[in-house]
C-alpha positions, 0 to 999 in steps of 0.5 A: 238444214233449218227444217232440221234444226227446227224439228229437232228444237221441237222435239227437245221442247216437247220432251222437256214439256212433257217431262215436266207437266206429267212425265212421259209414260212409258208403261202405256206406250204400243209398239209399232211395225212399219213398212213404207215405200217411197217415190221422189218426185225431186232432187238437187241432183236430177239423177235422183227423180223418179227412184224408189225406196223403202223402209222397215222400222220398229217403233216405241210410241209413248203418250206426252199428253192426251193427244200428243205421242212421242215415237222413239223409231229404229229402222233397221231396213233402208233399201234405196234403188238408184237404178241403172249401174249405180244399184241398191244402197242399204241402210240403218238408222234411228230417230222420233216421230211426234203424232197429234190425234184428233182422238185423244181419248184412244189415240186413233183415227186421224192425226198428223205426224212429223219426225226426223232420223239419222241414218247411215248407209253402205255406199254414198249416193250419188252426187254426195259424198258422205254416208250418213244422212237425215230424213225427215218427214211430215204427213198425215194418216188414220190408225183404226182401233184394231190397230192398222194404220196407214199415213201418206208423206212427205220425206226429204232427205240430206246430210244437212251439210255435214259434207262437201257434196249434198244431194237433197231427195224430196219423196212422196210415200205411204206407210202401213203399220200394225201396232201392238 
């Protein structure tokens, strides 16, 4: 919950930063498809270790200073597989993603990258007792000039307290992107 409040206070900051020192420029942002699959490594709950899940998710990345871009990301596609009889849970959601190039000049090559997002899901996981959930994420990656990128990260997710029951889900994944 406090890593939440935090990347979310950070992200307003930089916004509002940027919007005041050069206005972020719209007109030269990429867009970006990605697809990423993830494995938890750990639960509250230990149900949850050792599932699979992946994403699909569209993404909008604008510069906010020379080596700072802000993503504004929509992922239409969360499948995750809780295995035995408790099955596939399905899902949608929306958030941004904040990337630091080492690069700055083509924003590519390495950078480290943080995010957050909000999604809701068909059926509630379990040992929770809600269906909408943050996931956020911290991790590191090199996008080539052609435009290809790959990123390795750390994920976890919870509703935050937002409800009675909370399973928090710690994952390692990797992410392949094409931007355009």
């Amino acid at each position: 919950m406090y890593l939440m409040r935090g990347l979310c206070a950070l992200a307003l900051l930089c916004v509002a930063t940027a919007a005041q020192a050069q206005g972020l420029r719209f007109e030269d942002g990429r867009w970006k498809l990605e697809v990423a699959g993830y494995h938890t490594v750990s639960a509250s709950d230990s149900t949850h270790r050792g599932e699979n899940y992946g994403t699909l998710t569209l993404e909008y990345e604008v510069p906010m200073f020379q080596r700072m871009t802000m993503g504004l990301r929509a992922t239409p596609l969360f499948i995750y597989d809780e295995g035995g009889s408790a099955g596939k849970i399905y899902g949608a959601g929306g958030g941004l993603a904040f990337r630091y190039y080492l690069n700055g000049q083509t924003r590519s090559g390495l950078y480290g990258e943080a995010g957050s997002m909000l999604f809701w899901h068909n059926k509630e996981f379990t040992g929770s007792d809600g269906r909408l959930d943050f996931a956020s994420m911290a991790g590191i990656g090199y996008r080539w000039e052609a435009g290809v990128q790959v990123s390795v990260r750390y994920e976890h997710i919870s509703n935050g307290g937002l409800f009675k029951d909370n399973v928090n889900i710690n994952a390692i994944g990797v992410a392949v992107a094409y931007t355009f």
